[in-house]
VOPAGU-2260 file (C-alpha; in pm, 1 decimal, decimal comma):
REM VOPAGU-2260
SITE   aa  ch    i         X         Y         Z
SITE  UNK   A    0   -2009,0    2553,0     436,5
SITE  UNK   A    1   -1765,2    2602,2     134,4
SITE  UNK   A    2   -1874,0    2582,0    -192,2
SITE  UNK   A    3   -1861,3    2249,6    -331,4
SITE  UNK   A    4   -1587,8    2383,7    -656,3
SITE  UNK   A    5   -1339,7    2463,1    -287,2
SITE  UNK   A    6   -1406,1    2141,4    -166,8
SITE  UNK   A    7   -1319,1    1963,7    -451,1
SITE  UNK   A    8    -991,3    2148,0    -475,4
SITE  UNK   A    9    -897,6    2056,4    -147,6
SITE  UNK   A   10    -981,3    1721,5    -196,4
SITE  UNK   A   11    -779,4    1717,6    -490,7
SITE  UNK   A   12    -462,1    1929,8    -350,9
SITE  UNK   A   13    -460,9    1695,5     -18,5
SITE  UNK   A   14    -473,9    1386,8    -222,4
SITE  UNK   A   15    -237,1    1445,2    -424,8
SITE  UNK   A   16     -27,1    1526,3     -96,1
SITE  UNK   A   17    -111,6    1235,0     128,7
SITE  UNK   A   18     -21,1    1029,2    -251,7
SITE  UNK   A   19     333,4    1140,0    -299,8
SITE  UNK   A   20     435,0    1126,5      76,7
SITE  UNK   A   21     244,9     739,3      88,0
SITE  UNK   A   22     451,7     691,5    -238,5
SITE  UNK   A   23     742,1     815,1    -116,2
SITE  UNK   A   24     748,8     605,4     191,3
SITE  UNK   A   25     614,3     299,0      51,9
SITE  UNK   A   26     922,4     264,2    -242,1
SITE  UNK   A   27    1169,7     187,2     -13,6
SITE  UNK   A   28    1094,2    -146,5     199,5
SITE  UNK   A   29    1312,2     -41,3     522,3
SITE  UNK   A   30    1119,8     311,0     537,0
SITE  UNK   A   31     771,3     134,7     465,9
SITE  UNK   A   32     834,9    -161,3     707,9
SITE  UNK   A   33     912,9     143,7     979,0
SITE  UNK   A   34     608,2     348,6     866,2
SITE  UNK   A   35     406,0       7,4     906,5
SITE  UNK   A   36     564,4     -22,8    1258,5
SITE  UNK   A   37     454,1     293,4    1354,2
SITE  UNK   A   38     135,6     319,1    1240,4
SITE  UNK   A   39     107,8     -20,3    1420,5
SITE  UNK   A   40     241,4     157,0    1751,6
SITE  UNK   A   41      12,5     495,3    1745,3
SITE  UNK   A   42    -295,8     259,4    1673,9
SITE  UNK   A   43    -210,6      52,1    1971,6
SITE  UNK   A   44    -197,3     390,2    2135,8
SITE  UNK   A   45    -504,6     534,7    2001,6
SITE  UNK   A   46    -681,2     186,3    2182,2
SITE  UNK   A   47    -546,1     229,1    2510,2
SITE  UNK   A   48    -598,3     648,6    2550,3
SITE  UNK   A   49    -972,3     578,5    2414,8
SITE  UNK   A   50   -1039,1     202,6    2575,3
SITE  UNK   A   51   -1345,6     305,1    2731,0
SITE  UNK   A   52   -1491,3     462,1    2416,3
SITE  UNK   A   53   -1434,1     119,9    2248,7
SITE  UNK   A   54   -1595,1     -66,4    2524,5
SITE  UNK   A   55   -1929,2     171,8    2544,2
SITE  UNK   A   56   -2215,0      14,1    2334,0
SITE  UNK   A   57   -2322,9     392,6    2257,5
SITE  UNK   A   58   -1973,0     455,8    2155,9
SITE  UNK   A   59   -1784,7     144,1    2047,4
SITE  UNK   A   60   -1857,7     190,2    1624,3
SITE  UNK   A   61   -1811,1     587,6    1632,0
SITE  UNK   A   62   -1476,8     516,8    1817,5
SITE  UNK   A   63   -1350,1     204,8    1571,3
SITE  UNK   A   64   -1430,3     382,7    1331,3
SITE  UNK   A   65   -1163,9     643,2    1397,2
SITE  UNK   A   66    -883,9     417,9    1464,8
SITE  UNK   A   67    -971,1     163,1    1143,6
SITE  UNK   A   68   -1115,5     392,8     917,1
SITE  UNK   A   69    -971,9     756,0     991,7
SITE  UNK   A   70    -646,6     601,3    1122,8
SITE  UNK   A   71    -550,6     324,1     908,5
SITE  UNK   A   72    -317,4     111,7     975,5
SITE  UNK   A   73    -329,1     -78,6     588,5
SITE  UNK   A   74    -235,6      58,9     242,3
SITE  UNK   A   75    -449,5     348,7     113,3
SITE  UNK   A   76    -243,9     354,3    -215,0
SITE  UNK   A   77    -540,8     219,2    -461,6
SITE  UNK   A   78    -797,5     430,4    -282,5
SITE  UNK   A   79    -572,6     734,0    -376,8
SITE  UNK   A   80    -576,0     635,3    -751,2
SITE  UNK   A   81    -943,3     537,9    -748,2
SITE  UNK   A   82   -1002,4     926,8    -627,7
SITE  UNK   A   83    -747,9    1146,7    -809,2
SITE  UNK   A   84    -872,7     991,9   -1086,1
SITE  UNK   A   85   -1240,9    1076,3   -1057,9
SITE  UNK   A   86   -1196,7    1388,1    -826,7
SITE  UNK   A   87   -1295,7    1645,9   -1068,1
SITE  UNK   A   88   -1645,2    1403,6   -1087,0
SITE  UNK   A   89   -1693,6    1434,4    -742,0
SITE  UNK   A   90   -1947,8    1716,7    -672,2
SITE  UNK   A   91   -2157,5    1565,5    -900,4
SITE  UNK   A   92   -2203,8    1209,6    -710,8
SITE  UNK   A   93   -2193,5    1420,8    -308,2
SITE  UNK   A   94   -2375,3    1626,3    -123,9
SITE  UNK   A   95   -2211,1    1935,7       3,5
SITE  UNK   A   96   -2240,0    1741,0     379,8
SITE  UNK   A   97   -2080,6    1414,1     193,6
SITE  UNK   A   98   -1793,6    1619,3      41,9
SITE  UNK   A   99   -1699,6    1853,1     329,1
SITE  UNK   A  100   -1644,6    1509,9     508,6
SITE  UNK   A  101   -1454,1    1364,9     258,7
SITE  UNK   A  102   -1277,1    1712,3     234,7
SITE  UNK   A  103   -1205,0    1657,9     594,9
SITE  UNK   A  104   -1075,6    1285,9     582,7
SITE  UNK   A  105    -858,2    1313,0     288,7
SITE  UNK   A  106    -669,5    1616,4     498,2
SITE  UNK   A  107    -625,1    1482,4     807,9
SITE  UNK   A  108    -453,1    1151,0     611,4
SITE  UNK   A  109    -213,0    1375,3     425,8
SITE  UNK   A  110     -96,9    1540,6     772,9
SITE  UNK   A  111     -89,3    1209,3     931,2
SITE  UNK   A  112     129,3    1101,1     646,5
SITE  UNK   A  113     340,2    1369,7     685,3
SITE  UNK   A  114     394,0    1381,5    1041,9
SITE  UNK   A  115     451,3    1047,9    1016,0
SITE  UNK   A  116     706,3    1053,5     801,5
SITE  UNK   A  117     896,9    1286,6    1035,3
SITE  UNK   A  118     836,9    1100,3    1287,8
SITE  UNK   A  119    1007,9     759,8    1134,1
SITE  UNK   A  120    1352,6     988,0    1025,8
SITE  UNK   A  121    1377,1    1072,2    1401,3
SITE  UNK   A  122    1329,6     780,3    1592,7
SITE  UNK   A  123    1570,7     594,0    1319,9
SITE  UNK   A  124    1684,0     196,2    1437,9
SITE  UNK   A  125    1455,6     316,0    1795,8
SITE  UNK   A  126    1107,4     214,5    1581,7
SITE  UNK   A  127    1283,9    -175,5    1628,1
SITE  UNK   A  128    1180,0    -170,0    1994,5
SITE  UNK   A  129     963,4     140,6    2012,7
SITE  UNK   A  130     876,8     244,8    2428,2
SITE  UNK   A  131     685,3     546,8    2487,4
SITE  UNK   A  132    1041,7     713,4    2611,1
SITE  UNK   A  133    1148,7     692,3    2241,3
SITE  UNK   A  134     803,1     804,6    2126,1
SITE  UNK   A  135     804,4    1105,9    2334,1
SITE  UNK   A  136    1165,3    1204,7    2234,3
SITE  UNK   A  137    1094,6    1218,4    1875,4
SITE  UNK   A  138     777,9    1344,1    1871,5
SITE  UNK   A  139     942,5    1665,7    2070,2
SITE  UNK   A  140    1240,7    1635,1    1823,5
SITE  UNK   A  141    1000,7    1647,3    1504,7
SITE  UNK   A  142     841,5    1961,4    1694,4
SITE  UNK   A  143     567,5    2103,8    1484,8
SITE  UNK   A  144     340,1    2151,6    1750,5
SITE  UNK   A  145      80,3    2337,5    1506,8
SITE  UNK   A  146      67,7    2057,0    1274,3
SITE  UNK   A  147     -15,2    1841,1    1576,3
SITE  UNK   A  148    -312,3    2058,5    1691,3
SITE  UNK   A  149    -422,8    2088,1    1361,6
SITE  UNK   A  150    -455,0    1719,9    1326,5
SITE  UNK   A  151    -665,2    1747,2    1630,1
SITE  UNK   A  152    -873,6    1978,8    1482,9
SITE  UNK   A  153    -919,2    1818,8    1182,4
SITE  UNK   A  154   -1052,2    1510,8    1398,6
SITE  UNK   A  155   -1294,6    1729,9    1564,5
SITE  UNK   A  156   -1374,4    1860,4    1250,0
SITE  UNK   A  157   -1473,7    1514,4    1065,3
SITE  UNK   A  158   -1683,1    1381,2    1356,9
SITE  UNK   A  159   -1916,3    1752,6    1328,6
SITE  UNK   A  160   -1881,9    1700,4     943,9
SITE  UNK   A  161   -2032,5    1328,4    1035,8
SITE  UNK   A  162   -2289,8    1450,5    1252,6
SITE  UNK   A  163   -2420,4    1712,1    1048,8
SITE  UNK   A  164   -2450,1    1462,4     725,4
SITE  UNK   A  165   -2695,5    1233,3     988,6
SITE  UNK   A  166   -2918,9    1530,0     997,9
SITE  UNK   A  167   -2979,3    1565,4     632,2
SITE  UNK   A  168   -3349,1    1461,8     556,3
SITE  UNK   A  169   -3305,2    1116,4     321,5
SITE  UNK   A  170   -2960,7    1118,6     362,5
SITE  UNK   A  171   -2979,5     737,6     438,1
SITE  UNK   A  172   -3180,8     661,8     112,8
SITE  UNK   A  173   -2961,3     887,5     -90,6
SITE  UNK   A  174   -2572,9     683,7      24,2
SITE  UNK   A  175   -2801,8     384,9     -51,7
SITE  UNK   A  176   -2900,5     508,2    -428,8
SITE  UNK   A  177   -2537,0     642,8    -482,9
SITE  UNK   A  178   -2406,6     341,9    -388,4
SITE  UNK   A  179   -2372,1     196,0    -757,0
SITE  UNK   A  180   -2364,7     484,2    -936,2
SITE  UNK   A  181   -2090,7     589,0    -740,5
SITE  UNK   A  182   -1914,5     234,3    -773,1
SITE  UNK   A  183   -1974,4     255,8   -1119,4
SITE  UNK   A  184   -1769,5     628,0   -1151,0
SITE  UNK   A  185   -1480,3     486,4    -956,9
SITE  UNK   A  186   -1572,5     584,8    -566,5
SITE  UNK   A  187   -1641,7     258,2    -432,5
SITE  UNK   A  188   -1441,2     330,1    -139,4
SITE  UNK   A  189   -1509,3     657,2     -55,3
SITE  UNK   A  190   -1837,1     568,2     -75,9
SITE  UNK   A  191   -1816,8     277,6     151,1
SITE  UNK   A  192   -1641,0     505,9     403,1
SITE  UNK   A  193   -1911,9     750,7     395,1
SITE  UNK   A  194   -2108,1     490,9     430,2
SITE  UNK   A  195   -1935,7     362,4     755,1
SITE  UNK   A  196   -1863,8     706,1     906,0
SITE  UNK   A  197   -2238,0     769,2     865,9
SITE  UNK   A  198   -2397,4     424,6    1024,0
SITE  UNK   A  199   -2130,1     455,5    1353,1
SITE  UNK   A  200   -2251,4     815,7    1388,9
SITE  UNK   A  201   -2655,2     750,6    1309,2
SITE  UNK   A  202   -2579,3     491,1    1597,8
SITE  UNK   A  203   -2435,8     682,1    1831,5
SITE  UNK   A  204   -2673,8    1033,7    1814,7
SITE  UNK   A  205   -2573,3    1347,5    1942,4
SITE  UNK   A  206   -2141,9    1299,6    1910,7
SITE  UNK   A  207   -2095,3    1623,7    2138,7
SITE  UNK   A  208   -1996,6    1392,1    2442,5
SITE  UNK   A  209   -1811,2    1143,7    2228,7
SITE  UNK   A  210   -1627,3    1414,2    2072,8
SITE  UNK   A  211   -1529,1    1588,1    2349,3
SITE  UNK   A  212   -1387,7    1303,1    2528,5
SITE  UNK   A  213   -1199,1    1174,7    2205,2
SITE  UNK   A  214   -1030,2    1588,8    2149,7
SITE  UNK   A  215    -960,4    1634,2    2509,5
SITE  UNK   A  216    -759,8    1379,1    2567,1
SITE  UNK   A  217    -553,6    1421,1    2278,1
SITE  UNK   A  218    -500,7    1775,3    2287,9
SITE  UNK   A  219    -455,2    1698,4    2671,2
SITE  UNK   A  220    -173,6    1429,8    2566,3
SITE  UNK   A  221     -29,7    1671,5    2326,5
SITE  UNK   A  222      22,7    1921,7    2620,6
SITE  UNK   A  223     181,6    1699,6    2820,5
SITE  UNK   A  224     417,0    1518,5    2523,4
SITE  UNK   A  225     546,1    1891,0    2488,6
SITE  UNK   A  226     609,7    1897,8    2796,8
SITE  UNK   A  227     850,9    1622,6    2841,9
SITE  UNK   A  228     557,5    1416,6    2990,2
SITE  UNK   A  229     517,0    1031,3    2838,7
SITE  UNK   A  230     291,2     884,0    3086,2
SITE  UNK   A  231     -41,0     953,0    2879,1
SITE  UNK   A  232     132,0     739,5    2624,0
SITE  UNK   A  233      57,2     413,7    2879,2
SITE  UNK   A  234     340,4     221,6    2765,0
């Protein structure tokens, strides 16, 4: 694991990245009413490729958590501030386990934004009436096909990040003793997404299977997008 001085600069370099490029998009109201809509759209998505995980009792928090928590459809813009602000404070109030998951998170938002943002310029007046023909068309016209697998590994990366911080002896009692210290130094959220990441993954146990299913099929649907294939996108 990195050492928790890296961490914190790459929780500090990614915020500030996912920041301006949420900033950028949310100023004008036609570009942040089309980043809305598709945000919207690849959640929608994200329920129907995974529907299964959602319904499984085993699964069901582990997966919501990804597409509510990971993938958020709602404004992240005061949970930026709250953590640029108190970054450099940050390997004081997390474990190495806690930060490397943050680390994670934080990452995969700023190439989410980012690839999002590419993705509204190309579909243009399309994201009005958005079909899975349109989808596929842009996403092949936006290209970057290593951004999109390293988005996938990112997500594969932040569920073993999750799993490992369930194995930490007292981990439980420690996220409950942080709780207001960490509220107090400006980490509410983060905290309270910590918190959440860690209860659907103590829930769930062993994540290999969940994992597996969840990276497969969207490194299987990337491979077929690429390949001028829109079916896995169900609509």
């Amino acid at each position: 694991m990195p050492e928790k001085e890296e961490l914190a600069a790459r929780v500090t370099k990614q915020l500030a990245r996912a920041a301006k490029l949420r900033s950028s998009a949310l100023s004008n109201p036609k570009t942040a009413a089309a980043r809305q809509r598709l945000r919207v759209w690849q959640s929608e998505r994200l329920a129907r490729t995974h529907a299964d995980l959602l319904a499984n009792p085993r699964f069901e928090e582990a997966a919501k958590f990804f597409l509510t928590d990971v993938y958020s459809v709602d404004d992240s813009s005061s949970r930026d501030a709250e953590v640029q602000r108190v970054a450099p404070m940050m390997p004081k109030f997390l474990s190495d386990a806690a930060l490397e998951t943050a680390a994670d998170a934080i990452e995969l938002d700023a190439l989410s934004e980012d690839l999002d943002a590419a993705m509204v310029t190309a579909l243009g007046p399309r994201l009005t009436s958005l079909s899975a023909a349109d989808y596929g068309r842009a996403y092949r016209k936006v290209d970057r096909r290593r951004d999109r697998a390293r988005q996938i590994n990112l997500i594969e990366h932040l569920g073993q990040s999750l799993e490992r911080l369930t194995h930490q002896r007292f981990i439980a009692t420690t996220l409950a003793i942080m709780r207001k210290p960490a509220k107090l130094a400006g980490l509410g959220d983060l905290q309270s997404f910590l918190e959440r990441g860690f209860a659907a993954f103590k829930k769930m146990g062993n994540s290999d299977e969940f994992l597996t299913l969840l990276v497969t099929r969207e490194r299987n649907l990337l491979k077929a997008l690429f390949a001028g294939d829109d079916r896995l996108l169900g609509k």
